[in-house]
KOLVO-276615 format. One record per residue (C-alpha): residue number from 1; x, z, y. Coordinates in Angstrom, 2 decimals, m for minus. Layout:
% KOLVO-276615
- nr east up north
- NUM X Z Y;
...
//
This chain:
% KOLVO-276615
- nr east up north
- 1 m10.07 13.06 13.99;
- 2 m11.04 15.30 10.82;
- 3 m8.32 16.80 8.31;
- 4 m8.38 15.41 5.21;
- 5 m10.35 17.80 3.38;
- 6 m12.86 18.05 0.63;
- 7 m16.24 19.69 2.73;
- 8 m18.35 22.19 0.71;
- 9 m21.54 20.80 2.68;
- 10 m23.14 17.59 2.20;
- 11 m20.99 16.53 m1.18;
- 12 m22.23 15.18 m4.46;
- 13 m19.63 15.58 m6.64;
- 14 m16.44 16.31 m5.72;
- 15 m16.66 15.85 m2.39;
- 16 m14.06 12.61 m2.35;
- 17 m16.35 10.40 m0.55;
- 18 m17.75 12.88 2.29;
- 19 m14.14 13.98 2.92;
- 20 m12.83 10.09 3.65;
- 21 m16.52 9.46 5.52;
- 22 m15.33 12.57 7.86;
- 23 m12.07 11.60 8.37;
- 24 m12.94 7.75 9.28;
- 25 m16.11 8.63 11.39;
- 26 m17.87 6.59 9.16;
- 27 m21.38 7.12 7.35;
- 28 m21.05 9.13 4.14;
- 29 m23.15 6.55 2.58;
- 30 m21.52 3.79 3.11;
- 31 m18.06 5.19 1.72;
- 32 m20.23 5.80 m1.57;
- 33 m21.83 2.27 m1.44;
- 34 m18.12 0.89 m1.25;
- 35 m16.92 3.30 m3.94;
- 36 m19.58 2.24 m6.36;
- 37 m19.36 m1.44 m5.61;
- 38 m15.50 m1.19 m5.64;
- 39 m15.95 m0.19 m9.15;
- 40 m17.00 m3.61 m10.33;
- 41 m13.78 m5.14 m9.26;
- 42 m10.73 m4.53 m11.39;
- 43 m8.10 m1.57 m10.73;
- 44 m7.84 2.20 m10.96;
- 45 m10.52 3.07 m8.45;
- 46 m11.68 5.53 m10.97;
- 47 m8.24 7.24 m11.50;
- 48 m8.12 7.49 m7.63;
- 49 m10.77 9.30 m6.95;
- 50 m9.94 11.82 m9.57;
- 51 m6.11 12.64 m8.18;
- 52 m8.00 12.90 m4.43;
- 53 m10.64 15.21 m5.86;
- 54 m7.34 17.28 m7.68;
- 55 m5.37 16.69 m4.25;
- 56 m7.37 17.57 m1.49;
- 57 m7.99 20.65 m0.90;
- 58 m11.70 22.02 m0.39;
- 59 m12.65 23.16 3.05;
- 60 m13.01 26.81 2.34;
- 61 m9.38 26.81 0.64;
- 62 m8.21 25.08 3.88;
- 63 m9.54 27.93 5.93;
- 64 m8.33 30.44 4.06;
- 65 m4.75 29.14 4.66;
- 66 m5.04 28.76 8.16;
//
Protein backbone atom coordinates (compact mmCIF):
# COMPACT_ATOMS: atom_id res chain seq x y z
CA UNK A 1 0.00 0.00 0.00
CA UNK A 2 0.71 3.87 -0.69
CA UNK A 3 1.92 6.39 2.17
CA UNK A 4 -0.41 8.72 3.02
CA UNK A 5 0.64 11.55 1.07
CA UNK A 6 -0.69 14.48 -0.81
CA UNK A 7 0.64 13.61 -4.80
CA UNK A 8 1.69 16.67 -6.87
CA UNK A 9 0.29 14.74 -10.09
CA UNK A 10 -3.18 14.17 -10.91
CA UNK A 11 -4.74 16.61 -7.93
CA UNK A 12 -7.39 19.27 -8.17
CA UNK A 13 -7.10 21.08 -5.30
CA UNK A 14 -5.32 20.11 -2.57
CA UNK A 15 -4.67 16.91 -3.40
CA UNK A 16 -6.93 15.33 -0.30
CA UNK A 17 -8.91 13.13 -2.45
CA UNK A 18 -6.06 11.64 -4.86
CA UNK A 19 -3.93 11.02 -1.74
CA UNK A 20 -6.89 8.71 0.10
CA UNK A 21 -7.76 7.23 -3.71
CA UNK A 22 -3.84 6.10 -3.66
CA UNK A 23 -3.73 4.86 -0.45
CA UNK A 24 -7.13 2.68 -0.75
CA UNK A 25 -6.43 1.48 -4.39
CA UNK A 26 -9.47 2.98 -5.24
CA UNK A 27 -10.50 5.28 -8.32
CA UNK A 28 -9.67 8.94 -7.70
CA UNK A 29 -13.07 9.67 -8.90
CA UNK A 30 -14.98 7.94 -6.93
CA UNK A 31 -13.30 9.30 -3.58
CA UNK A 32 -14.41 12.83 -5.08
CA UNK A 33 -17.98 11.58 -5.98
CA UNK A 34 -18.22 10.41 -2.20
CA UNK A 35 -16.64 13.63 -0.93
CA UNK A 36 -19.09 15.80 -2.78
CA UNK A 37 -22.11 13.68 -2.02
CA UNK A 38 -20.92 13.32 1.63
CA UNK A 39 -21.32 16.97 1.75
CA UNK A 40 -25.07 16.90 1.64
CA UNK A 41 -25.29 14.94 4.79
CA UNK A 42 -24.68 16.73 8.06
CA UNK A 43 -21.10 16.90 9.88
CA UNK A 44 -17.70 18.50 9.46
CA UNK A 45 -16.74 16.87 6.19
CA UNK A 46 -15.66 20.27 5.14
CA UNK A 47 -13.42 20.96 8.23
CA UNK A 48 -11.85 17.48 7.48
CA UNK A 49 -10.65 17.88 4.46
CA UNK A 50 -9.05 21.13 5.33
CA UNK A 51 -6.86 19.68 8.55
CA UNK A 52 -5.83 16.57 5.89
CA UNK A 53 -4.90 19.08 3.23
CA UNK A 54 -2.80 21.12 6.38
CA UNK A 55 -1.67 17.50 7.66
CA UNK A 56 -0.46 15.55 5.00
CA UNK A 57 2.38 16.25 3.69
CA UNK A 58 2.86 16.77 -0.23
CA UNK A 59 4.80 14.17 -2.09
CA UNK A 60 7.78 16.24 -2.98
CA UNK A 61 8.14 17.34 0.87
CA UNK A 62 7.95 13.56 1.64
CA UNK A 63 10.89 12.92 -0.61
CA UNK A 64 12.85 15.44 0.47
CA UNK A 65 12.78 13.94 4.02
CA UNK A 66 13.54 10.63 3.07
Amino acid sequence: MASLVRPTHGRMIGGVCAALARRFGVSTTTVRIAFVASCVLPGPQFLLYLALWALLPSEKRARQAW
